[in-house]
BALUMGU-878946 format. One record per residue (C-alpha): residue number from 1; x, y, z; residue in one letter. Coordinates in Angstrom, 1 decimal, decimal comma, m for minus. Layout:
BEGIN
SITE:num:X:Y:Z:residu
SITE:NUM:X:Y:Z:A .
...
This chain:
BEGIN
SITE:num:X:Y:Z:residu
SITE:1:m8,4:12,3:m17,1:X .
SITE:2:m11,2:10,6:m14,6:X .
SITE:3:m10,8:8,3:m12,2:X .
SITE:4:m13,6:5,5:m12,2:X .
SITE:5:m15,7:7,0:m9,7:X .
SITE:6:m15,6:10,0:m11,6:X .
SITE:7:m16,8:8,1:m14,7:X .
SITE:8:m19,7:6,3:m13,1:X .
SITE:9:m20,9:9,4:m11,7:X .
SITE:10:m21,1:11,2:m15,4:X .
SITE:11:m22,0:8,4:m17,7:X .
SITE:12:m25,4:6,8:m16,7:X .
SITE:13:m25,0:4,0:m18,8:X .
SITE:14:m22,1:2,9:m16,7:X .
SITE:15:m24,9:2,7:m13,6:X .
SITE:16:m27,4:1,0:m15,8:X .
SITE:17:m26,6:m3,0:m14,9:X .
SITE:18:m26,9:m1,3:m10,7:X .
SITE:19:m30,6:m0,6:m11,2:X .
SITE:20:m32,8:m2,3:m8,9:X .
SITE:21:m29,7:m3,7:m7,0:X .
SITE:22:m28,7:m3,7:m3,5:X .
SITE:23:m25,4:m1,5:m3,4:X .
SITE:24:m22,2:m1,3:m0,5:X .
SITE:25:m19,2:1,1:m1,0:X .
SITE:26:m16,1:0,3:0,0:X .
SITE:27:m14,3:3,2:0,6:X .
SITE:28:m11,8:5,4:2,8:X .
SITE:29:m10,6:8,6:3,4:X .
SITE:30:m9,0:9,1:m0,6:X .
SITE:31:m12,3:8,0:m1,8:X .
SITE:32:m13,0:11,3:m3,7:X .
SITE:33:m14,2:12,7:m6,7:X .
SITE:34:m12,8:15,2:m8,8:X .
SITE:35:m14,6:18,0:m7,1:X .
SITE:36:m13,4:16,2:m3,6:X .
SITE:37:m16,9:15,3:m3,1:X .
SITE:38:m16,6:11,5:m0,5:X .
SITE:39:m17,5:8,8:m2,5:X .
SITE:40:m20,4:7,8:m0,6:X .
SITE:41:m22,0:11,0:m0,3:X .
SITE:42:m21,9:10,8:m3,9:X .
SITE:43:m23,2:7,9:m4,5:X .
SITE:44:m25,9:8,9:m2,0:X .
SITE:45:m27,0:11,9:m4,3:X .
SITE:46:m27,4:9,4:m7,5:X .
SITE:47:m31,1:8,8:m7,5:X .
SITE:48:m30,5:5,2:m9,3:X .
SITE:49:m28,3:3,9:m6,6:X .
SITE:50:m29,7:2,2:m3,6:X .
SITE:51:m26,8:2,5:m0,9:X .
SITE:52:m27,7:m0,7:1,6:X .
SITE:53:m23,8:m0,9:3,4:X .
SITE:54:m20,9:0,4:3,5:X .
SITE:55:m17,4:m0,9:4,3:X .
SITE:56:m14,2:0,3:5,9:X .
SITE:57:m10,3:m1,0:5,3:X .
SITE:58:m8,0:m0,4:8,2:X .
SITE:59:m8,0:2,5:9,3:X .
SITE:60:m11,5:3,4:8,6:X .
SITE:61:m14,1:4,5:6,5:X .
SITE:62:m13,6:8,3:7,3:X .
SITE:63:m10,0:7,6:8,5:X .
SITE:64:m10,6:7,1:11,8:X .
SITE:65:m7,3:5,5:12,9:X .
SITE:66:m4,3:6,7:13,4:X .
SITE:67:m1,7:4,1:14,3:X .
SITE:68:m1,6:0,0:12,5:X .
SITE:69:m3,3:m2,4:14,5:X .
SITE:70:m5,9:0,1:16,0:X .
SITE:71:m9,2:m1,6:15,3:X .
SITE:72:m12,6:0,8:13,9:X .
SITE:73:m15,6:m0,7:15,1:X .
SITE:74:m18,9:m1,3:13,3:X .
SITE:75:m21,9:1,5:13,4:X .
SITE:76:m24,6:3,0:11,5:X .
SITE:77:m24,2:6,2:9,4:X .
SITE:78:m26,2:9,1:10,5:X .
SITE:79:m27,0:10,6:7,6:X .
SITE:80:m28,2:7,7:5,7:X .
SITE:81:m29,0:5,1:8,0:X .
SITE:82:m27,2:2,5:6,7:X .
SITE:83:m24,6:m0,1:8,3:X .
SITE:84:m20,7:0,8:8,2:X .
SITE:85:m19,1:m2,6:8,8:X .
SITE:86:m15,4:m2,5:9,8:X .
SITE:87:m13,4:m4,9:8,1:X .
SITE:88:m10,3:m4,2:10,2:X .
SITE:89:m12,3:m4,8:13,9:X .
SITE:90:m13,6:m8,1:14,9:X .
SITE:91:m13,3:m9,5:11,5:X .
SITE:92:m10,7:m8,9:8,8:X .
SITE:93:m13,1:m11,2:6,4:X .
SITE:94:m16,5:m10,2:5,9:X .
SITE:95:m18,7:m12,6:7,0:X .
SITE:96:m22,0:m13,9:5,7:X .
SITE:97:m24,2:m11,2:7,6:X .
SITE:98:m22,3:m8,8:5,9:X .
SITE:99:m22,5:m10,0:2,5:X .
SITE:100:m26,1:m10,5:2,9:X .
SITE:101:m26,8:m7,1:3,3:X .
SITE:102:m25,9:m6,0:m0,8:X .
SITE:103:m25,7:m7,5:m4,4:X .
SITE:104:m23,3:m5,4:m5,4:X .
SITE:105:m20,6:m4,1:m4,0:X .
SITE:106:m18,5:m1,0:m5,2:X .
SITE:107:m14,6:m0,4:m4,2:X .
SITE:108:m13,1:2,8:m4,2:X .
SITE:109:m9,6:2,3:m2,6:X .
SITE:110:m6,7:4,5:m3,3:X .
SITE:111:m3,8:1,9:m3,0:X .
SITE:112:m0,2:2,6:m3,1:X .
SITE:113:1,3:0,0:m5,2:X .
SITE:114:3,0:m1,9:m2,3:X .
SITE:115:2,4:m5,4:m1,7:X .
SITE:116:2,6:m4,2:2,1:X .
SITE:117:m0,7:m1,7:1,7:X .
SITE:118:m3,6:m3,8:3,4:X .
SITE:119:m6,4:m2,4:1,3:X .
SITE:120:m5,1:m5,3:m1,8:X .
SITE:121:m5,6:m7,7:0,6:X .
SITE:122:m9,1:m6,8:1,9:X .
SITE:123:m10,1:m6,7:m2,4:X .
SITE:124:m8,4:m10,2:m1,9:X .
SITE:125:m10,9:m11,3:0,6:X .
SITE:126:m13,8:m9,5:m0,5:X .
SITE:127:m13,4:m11,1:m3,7:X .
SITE:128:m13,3:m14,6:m2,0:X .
SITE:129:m16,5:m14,1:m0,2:X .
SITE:130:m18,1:m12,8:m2,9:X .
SITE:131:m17,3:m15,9:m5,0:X .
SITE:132:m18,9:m17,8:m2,3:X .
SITE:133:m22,1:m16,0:m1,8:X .
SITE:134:m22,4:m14,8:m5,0:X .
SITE:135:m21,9:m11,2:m5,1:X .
SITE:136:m20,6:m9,0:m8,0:X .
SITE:137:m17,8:m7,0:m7,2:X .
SITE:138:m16,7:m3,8:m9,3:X .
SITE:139:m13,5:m1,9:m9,2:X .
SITE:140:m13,6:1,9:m9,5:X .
SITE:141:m10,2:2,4:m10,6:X .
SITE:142:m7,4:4,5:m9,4:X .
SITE:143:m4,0:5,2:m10,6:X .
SITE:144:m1,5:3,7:m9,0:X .
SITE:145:1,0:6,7:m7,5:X .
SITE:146:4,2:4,6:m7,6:X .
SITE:147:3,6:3,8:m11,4:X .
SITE:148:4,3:0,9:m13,4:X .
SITE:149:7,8:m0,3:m11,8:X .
SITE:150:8,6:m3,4:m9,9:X .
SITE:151:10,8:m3,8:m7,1:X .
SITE:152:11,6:m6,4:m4,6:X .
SITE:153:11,9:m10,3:m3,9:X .
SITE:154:8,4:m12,2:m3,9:X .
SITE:155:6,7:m13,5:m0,8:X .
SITE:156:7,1:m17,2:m0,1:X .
SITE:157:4,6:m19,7:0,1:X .
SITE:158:3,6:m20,2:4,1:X .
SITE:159:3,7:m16,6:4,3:X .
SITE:160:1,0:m14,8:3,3:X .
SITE:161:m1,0:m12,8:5,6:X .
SITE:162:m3,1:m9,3:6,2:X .
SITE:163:0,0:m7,8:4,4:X .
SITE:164:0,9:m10,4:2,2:X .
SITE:165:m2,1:m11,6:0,1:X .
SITE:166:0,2:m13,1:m2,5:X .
SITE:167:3,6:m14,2:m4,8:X .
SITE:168:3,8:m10,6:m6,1:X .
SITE:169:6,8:m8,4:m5,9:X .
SITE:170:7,3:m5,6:m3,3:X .
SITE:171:6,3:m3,5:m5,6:X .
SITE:172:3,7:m4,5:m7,7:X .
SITE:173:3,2:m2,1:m10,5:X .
SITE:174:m0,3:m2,5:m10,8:X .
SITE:175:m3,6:m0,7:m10,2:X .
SITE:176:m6,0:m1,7:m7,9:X .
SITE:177:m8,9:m2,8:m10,7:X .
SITE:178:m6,0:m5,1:m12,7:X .
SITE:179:m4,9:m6,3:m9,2:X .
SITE:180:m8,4:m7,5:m9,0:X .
SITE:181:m8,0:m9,5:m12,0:X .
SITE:182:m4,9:m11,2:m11,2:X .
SITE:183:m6,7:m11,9:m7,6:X .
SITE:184:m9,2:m13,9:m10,1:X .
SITE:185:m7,6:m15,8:m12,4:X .
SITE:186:m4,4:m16,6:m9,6:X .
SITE:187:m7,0:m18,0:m6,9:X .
SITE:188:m9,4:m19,6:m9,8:X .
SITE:189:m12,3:m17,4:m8,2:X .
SITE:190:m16,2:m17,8:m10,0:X .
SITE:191:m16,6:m14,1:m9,4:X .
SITE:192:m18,5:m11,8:m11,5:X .
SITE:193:m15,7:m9,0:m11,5:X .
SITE:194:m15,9:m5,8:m13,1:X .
SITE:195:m13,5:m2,6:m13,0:X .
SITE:196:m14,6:0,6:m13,8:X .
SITE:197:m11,3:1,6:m15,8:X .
SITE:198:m10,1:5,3:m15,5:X .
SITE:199:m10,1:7,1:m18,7:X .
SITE:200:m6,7:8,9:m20,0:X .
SITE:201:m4,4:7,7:m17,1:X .
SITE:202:m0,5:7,6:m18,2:X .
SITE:203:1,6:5,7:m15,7:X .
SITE:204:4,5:6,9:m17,8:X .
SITE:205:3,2:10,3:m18,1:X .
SITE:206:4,2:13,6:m16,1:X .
SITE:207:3,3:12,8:m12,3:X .
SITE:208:5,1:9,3:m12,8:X .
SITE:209:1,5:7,6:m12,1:X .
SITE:210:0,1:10,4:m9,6:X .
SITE:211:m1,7:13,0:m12,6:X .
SITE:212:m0,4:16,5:m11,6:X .
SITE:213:m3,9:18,1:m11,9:X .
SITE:214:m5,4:16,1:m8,7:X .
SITE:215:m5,1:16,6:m5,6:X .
SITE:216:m3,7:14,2:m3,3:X .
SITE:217:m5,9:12,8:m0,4:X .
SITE:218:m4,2:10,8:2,6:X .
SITE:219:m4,7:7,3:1,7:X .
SITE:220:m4,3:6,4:5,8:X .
SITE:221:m2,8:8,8:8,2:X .
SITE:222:0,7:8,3:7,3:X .
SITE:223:0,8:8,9:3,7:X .
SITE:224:0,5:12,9:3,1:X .
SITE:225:1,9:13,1:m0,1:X .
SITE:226:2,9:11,2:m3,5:X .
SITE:227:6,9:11,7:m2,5:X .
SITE:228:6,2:9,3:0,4:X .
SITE:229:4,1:6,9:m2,1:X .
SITE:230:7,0:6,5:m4,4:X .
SITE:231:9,6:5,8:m1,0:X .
SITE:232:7,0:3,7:0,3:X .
SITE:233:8,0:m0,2:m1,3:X .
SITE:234:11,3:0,6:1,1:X .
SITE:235:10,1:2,6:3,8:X .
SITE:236:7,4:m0,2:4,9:X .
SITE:237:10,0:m2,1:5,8:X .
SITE:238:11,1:0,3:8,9:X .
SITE:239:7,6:m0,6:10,6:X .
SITE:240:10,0:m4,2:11,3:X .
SITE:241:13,0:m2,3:13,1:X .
SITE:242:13,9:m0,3:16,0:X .
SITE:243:14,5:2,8:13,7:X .
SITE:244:12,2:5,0:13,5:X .
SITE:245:10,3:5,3:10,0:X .
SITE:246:8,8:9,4:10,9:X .
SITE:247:5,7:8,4:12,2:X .
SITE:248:5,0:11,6:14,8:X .
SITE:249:6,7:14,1:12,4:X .
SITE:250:5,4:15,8:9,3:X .
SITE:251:7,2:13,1:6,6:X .
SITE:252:6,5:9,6:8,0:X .
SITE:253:8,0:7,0:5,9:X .
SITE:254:10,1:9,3:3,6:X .
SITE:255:12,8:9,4:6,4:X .
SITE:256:14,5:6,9:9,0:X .
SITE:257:16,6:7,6:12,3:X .
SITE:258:17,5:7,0:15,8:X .
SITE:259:19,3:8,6:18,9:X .
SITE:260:22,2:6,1:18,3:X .
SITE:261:23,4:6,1:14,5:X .
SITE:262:25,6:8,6:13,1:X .
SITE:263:23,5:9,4:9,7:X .
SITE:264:26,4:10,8:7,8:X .
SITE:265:28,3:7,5:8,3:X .
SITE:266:25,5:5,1:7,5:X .
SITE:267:25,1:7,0:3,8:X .
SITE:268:28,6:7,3:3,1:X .
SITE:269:28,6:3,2:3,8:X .
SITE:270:26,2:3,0:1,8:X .
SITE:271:27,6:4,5:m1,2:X .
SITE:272:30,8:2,7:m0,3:X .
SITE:273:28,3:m0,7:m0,5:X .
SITE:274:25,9:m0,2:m3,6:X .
SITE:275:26,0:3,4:m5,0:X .
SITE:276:24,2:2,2:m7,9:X .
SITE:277:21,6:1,2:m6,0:X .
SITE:278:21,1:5,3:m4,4:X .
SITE:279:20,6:6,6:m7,9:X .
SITE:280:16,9:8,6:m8,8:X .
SITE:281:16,9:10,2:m5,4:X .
SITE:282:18,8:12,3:m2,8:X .
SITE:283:19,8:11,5:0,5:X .
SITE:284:19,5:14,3:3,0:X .
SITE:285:21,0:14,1:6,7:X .
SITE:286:18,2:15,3:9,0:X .
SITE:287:17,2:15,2:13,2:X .
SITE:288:13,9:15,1:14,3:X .
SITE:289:11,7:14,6:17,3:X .
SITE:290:8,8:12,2:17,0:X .
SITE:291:5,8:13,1:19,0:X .
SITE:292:4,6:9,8:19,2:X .
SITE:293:5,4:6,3:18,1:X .
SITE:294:9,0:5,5:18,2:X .
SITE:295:11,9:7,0:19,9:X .
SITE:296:8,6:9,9:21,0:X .
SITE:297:10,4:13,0:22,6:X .
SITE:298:13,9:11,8:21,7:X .
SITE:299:16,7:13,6:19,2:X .
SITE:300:16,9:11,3:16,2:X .
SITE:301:19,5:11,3:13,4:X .
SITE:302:18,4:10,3:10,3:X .
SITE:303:18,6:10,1:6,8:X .
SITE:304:15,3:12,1:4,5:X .
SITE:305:14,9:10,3:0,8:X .
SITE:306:14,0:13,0:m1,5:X .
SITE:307:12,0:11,1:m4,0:X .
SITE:308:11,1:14,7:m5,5:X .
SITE:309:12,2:17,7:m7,4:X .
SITE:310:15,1:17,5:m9,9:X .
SITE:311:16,8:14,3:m8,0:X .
SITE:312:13,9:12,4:m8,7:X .
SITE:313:14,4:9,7:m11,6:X .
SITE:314:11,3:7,4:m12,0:X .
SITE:315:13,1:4,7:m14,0:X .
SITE:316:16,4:4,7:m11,7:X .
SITE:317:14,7:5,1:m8,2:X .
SITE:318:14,7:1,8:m6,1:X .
SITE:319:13,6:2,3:m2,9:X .
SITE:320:13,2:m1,5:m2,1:X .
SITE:321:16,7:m1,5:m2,3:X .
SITE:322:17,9:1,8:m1,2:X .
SITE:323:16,2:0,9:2,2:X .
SITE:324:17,6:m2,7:2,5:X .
SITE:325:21,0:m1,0:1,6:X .
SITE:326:20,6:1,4:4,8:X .
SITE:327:20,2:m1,8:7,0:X .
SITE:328:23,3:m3,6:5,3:X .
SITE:329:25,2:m0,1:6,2:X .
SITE:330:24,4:m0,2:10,1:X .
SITE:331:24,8:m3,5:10,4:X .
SITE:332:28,2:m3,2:9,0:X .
SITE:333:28,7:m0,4:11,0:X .
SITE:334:27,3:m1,5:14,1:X .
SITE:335:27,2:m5,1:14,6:X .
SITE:336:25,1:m5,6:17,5:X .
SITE:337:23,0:m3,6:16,7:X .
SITE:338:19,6:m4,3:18,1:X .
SITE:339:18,0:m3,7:14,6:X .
SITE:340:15,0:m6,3:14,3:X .
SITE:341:11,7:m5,2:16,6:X .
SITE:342:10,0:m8,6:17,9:X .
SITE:343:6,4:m7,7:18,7:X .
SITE:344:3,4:m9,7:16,6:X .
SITE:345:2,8:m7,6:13,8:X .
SITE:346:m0,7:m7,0:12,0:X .
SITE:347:m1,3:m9,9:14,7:X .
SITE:348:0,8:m12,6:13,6:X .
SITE:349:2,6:m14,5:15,9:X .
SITE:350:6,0:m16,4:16,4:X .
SITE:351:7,6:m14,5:13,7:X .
SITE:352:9,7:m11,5:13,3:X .
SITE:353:7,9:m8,3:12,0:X .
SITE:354:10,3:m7,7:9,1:X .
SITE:355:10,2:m11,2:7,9:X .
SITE:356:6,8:m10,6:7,8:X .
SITE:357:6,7:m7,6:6,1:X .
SITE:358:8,7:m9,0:3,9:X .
SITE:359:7,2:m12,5:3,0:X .
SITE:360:9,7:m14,4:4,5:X .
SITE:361:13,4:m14,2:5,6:X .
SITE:362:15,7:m14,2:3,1:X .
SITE:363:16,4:m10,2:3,0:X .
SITE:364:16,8:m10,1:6,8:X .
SITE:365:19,6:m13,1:6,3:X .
SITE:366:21,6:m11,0:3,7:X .
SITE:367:21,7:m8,3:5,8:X .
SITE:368:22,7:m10,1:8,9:X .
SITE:369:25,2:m12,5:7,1:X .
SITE:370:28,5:m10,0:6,8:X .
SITE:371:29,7:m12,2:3,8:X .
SITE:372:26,9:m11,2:1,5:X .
SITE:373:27,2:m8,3:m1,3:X .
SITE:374:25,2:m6,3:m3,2:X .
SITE:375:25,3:m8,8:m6,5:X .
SITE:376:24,3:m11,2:m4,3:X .
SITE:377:20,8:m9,6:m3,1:X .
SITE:378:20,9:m8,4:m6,8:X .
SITE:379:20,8:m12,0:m8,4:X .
SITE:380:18,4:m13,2:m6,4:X .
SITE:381:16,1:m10,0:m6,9:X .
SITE:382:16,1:m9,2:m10,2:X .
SITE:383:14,7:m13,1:m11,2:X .
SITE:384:11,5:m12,6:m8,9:X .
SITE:385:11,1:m9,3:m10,3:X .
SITE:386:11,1:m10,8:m14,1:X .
SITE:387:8,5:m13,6:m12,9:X .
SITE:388:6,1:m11,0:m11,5:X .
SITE:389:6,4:m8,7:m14,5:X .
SITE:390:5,7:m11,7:m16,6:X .
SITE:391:2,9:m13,5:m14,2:X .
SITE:392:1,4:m9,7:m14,0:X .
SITE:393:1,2:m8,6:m17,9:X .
SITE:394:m2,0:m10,5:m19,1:X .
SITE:395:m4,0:m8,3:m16,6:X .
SITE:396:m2,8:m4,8:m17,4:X .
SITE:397:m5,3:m2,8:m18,5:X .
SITE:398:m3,8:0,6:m19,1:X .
């Protein structure tokens, strides 16, 4: 199969509507080709492209950035004397200056199929200011690692934000290129929107929406492999809490933990709760040590979701779920548990970071309220999910 980049590089007639045309990449650290060649420096080599910009997401053109919230800065490339504008420093919007400086621009974004994943929301916002200033905007397309299911309630109007650029589902099912499209005819944009569609991609197919014959590139610093891409829908969610989610070991956001929980009791509550909702998977006691980030230099017990191997079921897997489960389980088992971390994350203010993350409250009230059950947060869940899947359909290309 090819990926989109991977097309325009080989077919020329793909190219021939860029002749004569200002061009910016948008691009980070997954932005390969087959050959694991970087995008740009590809695009460098093509003799009918003139590179005028390029863009970086958060963390970084060249993955600069470890941890969220740490801002890349603006510069010029050295090799091709261009501007690299940050679109996670100063600005999360590009601003007129920046636009000025292409006619088209080109976005090569590995996403992860998580309404959570910021790189869907900076398409959202380059697509907006390319409406305005009248830019095109193509899509070289990428498969979407997670595949085609959709998990999780829908975020609430009055709270979208840098990880919530919309109603969709946790997760969203889609590619980055149809995502585009949705983007367009949702927020009415007069864009002149293209995708670059990958050729013999099978959501469905063996690799479950990763292809088996490529080789996977870190997204951002905390997503080494497809295992943690398929987790990640319910993983996210961790970034809200006091338990650690992995970051400073070896499989952030495939595991969660502490120094205080006993991790045998929380699963066996959990399968006491919802075992239907553990199914696809296997749970895995663990300890570890993070090096940095939360709970650094401290013994945690923890629970590792194998999303891999023989356990692994991509139609049964729900990670959305799983993960809220775990929550419902040490609440249950410890009450007062301080569970909910209060800090202003990806900068917004006056609300809690797992409402956030979550587009609103109503998961964090189920798992506070001890009266609620499974087939209530099932109810509730499985309607949003049918009105995404049905609001998402007319733009799926594959």
């Amino acid at each position: 199969m090819k990926f989109g980049i991977d097309r325009l590089l080989s077919e020329p007639k793909l190219r021939a509507p860029l002749a004569g045309k200002r061009i910016a990449l948008l691009a980070h650290p997954a932005s390969v080709t087959v050959n694991l060649t970087h995008t740009l420096d590809a695009l460098a080599g093509c003799e009918d492209i003139k590179l005028s910009a390029a863009f970086g997401p958060q963390h970084g053109l060249r993955g600069d950035k470890q941890d969220n919230m740490i801002e890349s800065p603006d510069y010029e490339d050295p090799a091709l004397g261009i501007p690299v504008f940050s679109l996670y420093g100063e600005v999360r919007r590009p601003t007129k200056a920046m636009m000025d400086s292409f006619d088209t621009i080109l976005i090569d974004l590995q996403d992860l199929g998580c309404r959570i994943y910021t790189f869907i929301t900076t398409l959202r916002y380059i697509l907006e200011a390319a409406a305005l200033h009248g830019k095109s905007v193509w899509v070289l397309d990428r498969p979407n690692p997670a595949g085609r299911p959709v998990e999780g309630m829908m975020l609430e109007e009055g709270w979208e934000s840098f990880v919530g650029a919309g109603p969709m589902a946790m997760r969203h099912g889609l590619t980055l290129g149809e995502m585009g499209q949705w983007f367009v005819s949702f927020f009415k944009l007069d864009v002149d929107y293209r995708v670059i569609e990958m050729q013999g991609w099978q959501p469905d197919g063996e690799g479950f929406g990763w292809p088996t014959d490529r080789v996977w590139i870190n997204p951002s610093p905390n997503a080494p492999n497809v295992f943690m891409s398929r987790a990640y829908a319910g993983t996210v969610m961790l970034e809200g809490t006091t338990l650690s989610e992995g970051r400073g070991t070896t499989r952030p956001l495939e595991l969660f933990g502490a120094p205080d929980i006993d991790a045998k009791a929380v699963i066996a509550e959990m399968n006491n709760l919802a075992p239907q909702w553990l199914k696809g998977c296997k749970l895995r006691e663990c300890w570890f040590e993070p090096t940095f980030h939360k709970h650094v230099g401290k013994l945690c017990n923890g629970v590792h979701i194998h999303a891999e191997g023989p356990f692994y079921d991509h139609a049964a897997f729900r990670p959305w779920r799983l993960q809220a489960l775990a929550f419902k389980a040490i609440r249950n088992l410890y009450s007062d548990y301080n569970l909910w971390r209060d800090f202003p994350y990806e900068y917004e203010e006056g609300k809690l970071a797992f409402d956030v993350i979550n587009g609103g409250p109503r998961l964090r009230e189920w798992i506070d309220n001890p009266s609620t059950t499974a087939d209530d947060l099932e109810a509730l869940t499985v309607t949003e999910e049918r009105l995404w899947q049905e609001t998402s359909k007319d733009h799926l290309i594959y």
